[in-house]
MARVO-688033 format. One record per residue (C-alpha): y negated, z, x negated; residue number from 1; residue in one letter. Coordinates in steps of 0.1 Angstrom, whole numbers. Each point is the difference from the previous one (the first is absolute). Layout:
+-------+-------+-------+-----+-----+
!    py !    pz !    px !   n ! res !
+-------+-------+-------+-----+-----+
!     Y !     Z !     X ! NUM !   A !
...
+-------+-------+-------+-----+-----+
//
This chain:
+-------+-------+-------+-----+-----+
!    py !    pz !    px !   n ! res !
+-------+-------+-------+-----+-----+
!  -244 !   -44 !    63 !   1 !   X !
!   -30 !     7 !   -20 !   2 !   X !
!   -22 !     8 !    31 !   3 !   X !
!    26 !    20 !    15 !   4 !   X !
!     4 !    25 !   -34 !   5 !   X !
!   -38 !     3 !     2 !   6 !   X !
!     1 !     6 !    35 !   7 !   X !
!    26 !    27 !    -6 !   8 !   X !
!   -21 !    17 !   -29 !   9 !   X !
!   -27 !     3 !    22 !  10 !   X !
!    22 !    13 !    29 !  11 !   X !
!     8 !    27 !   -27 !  12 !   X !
!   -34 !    10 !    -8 !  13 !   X !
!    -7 !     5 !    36 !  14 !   X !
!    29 !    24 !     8 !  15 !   X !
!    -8 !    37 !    -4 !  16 !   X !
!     8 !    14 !   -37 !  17 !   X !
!    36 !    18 !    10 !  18 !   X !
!    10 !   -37 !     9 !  19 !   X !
!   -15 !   -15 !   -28 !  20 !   X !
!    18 !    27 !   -25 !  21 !   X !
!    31 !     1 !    22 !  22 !   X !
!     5 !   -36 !    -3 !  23 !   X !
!    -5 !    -2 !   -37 !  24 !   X !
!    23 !    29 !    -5 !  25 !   X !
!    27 !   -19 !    17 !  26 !   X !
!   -10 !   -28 !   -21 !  27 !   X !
!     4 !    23 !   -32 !  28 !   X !
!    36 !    15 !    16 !  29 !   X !
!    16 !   -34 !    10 !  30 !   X !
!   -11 !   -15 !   -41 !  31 !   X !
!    20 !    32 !   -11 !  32 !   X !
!    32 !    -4 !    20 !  33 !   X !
!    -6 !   -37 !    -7 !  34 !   X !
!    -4 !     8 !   -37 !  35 !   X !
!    34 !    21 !     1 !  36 !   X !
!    21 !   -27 !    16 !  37 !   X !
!   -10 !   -22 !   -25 !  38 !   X !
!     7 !    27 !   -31 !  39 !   X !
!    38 !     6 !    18 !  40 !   X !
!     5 !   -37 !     3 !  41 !   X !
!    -8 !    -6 !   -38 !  42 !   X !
!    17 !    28 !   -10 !  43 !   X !
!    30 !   -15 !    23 !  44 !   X !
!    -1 !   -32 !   -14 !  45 !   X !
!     1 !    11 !   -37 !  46 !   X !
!    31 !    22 !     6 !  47 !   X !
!    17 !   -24 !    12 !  48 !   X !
!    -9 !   -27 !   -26 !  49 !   X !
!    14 !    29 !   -23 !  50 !   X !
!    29 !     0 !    22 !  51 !   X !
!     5 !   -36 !     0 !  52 !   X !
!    -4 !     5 !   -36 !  53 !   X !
!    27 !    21 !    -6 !  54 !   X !
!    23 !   -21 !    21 !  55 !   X !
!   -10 !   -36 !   -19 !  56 !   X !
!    13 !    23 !   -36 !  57 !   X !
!    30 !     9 !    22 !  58 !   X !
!     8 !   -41 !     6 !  59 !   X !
!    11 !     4 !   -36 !  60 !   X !
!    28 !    17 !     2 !  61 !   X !
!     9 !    -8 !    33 !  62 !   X !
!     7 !   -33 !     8 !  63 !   X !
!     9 !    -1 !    38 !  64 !   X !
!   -22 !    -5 !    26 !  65 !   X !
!   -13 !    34 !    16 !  66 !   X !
!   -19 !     8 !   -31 !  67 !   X !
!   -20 !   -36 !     6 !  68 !   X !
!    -1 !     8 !    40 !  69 !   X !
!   -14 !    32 !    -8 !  70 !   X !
!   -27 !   -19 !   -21 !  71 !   X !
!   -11 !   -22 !    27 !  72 !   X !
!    -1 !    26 !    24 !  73 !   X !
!   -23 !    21 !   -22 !  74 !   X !
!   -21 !   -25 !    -6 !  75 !   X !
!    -3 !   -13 !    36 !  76 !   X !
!   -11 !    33 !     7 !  77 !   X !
!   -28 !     2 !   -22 !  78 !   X !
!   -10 !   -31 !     7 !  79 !   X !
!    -3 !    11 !    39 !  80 !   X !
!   -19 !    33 !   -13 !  81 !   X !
!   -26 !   -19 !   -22 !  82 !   X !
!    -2 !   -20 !    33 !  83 !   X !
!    -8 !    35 !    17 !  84 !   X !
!   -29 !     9 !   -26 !  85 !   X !
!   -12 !   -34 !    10 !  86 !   X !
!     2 !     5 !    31 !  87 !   X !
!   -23 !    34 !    -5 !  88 !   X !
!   -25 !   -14 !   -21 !  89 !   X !
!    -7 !   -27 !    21 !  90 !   X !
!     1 !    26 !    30 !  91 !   X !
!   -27 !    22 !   -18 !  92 !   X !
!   -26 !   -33 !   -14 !  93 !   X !
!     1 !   -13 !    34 !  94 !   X !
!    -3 !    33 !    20 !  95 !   X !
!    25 !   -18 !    26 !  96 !   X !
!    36 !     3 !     1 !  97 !   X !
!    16 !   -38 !    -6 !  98 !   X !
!    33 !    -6 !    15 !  99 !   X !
!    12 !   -30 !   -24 ! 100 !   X !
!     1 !    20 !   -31 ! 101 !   X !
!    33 !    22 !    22 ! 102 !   X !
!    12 !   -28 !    10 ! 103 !   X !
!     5 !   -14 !   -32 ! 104 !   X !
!    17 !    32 !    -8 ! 105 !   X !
!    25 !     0 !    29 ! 106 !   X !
!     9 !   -34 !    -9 ! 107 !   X !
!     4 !     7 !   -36 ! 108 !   X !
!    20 !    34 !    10 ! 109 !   X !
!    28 !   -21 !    21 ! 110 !   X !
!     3 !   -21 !   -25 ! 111 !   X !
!     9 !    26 !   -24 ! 112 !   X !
!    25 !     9 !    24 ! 113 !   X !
!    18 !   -34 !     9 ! 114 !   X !
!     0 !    -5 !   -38 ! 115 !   X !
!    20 !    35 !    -4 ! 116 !   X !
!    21 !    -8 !    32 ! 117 !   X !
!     5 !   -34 !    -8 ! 118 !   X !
!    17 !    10 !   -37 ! 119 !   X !
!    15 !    32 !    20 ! 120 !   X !
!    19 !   -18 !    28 ! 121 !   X !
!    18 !   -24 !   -28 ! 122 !   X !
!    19 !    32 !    -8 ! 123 !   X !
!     8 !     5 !    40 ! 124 !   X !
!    13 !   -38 !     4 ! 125 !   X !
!    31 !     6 !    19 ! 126 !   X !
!    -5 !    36 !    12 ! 127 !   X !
!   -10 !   -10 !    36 ! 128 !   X !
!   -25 !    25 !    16 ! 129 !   X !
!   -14 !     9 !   -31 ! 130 !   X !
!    -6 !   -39 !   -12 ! 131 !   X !
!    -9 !    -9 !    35 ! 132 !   X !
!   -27 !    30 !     1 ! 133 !   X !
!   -19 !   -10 !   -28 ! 134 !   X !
!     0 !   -32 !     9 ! 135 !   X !
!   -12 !     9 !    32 ! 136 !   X !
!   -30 !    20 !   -18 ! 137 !   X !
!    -7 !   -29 !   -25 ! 138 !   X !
!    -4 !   -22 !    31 ! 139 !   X !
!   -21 !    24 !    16 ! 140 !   X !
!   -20 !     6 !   -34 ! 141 !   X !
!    -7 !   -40 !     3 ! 142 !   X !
!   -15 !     3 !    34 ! 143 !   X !
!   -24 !    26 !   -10 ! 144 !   X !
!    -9 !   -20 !   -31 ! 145 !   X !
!    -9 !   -31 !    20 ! 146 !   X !
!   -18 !    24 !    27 ! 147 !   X !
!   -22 !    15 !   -25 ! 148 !   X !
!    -5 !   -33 !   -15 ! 149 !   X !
!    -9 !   -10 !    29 ! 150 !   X !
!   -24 !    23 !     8 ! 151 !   X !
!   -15 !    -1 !   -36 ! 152 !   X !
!    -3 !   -36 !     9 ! 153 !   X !
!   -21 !     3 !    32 ! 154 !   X !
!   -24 !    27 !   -11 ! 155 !   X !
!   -13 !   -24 !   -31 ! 156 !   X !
!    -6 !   -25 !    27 ! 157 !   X !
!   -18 !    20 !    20 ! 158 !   X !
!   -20 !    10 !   -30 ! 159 !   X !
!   -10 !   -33 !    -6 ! 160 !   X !
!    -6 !    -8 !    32 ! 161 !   X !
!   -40 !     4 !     8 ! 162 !   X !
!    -8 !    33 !    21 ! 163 !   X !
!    -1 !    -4 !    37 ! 164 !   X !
!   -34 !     8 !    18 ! 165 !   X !
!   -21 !     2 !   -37 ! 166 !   X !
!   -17 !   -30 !     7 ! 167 !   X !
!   -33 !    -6 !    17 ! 168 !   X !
!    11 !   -31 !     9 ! 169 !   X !
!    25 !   -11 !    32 ! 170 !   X !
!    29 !   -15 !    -7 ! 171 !   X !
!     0 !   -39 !    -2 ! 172 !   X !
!    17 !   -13 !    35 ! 173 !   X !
!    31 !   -23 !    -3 ! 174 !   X !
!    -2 !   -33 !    15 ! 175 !   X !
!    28 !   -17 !    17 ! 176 !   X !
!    18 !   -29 !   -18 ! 177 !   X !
+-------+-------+-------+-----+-----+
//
């Protein structure tokens, strides 16, 4: 990767100076709107930790179960938007856009919402369509869950797995047993 960055630096120098400028200007422009995510996300997440706040002091006088739903469900959600600013630093020191990072995030976001259905539909057992419904959209919450799993699973395999065609050498021939 090292002789490839130098191989791009140079590239650079060679290019005529509107490409040279234009290209670190988009540099510059995509570190702003980078930048801004980041400073909404943070300013997300600590609203709603003041949210979350305001609804733990509630749990005091309240003493049924939406105020502690509403908890978990606040925090889930910054916990999925701290993910996101993870997601966008790693996404700005790497200069390539990682896919696991979201898919930690979607998992994380459909858990948040089988938890809140799961506690929901207890209130819907023996209303029919309506029980049957969320059931139907916890079941197909679980699918996704073990999809992106799934998927999260594969990519770190391929990661590990050494780079096809970097080698110098051919690969070693398989021998019948």
């Amino acid at each position: 990767m090292t002789q490839r960055r130098k191989g791009e630096d140079r590239e650079q120098e060679e290019r005529p100076g509107i490409g040279r400028f234009g290209t670190r200007l988009l540099e510059l422009s995509e570190n702003v709107v980078y930048a801004g995510i980041a400073a909404f996300l943070v300013g997300t997440a600590l609203v709603c930790l003041a949210l979350a706040g305001k609804t733990a002091w509630g749990l005091t006088s309240d003493f049924t179960e939406q105020p502690v739903l509403d908890l978990l469900d606040i925090l889930l959600l910054v916990f999925i938007v701290v993910e996101l600013l993870f997601a966008v630093r790693t996404t700005v020191e790497k200069r390539e856009l990682l896919a696991e990072p979201f898919l930690l995030v979607g998992i994380i976001a459909s858990i948040k919402e089988i938890v809140v259905l799961s506690v929901e539909s207890a209130k819907e057992v023996g209303n029919g369509a309506e029980f049957t419904d969320r059931i139907v959209e916890i079941a197909v919450l679980g699918v996704l869950v073990l999809l992106l799993g799934g998927t999260s699973f594969l990519l770190r395999r391929k990661e590990r797995e050494p780079d096809e065609g970097d080698s110098d050498q051919p690969p070693p021939e398989r021998r019948p047993r």
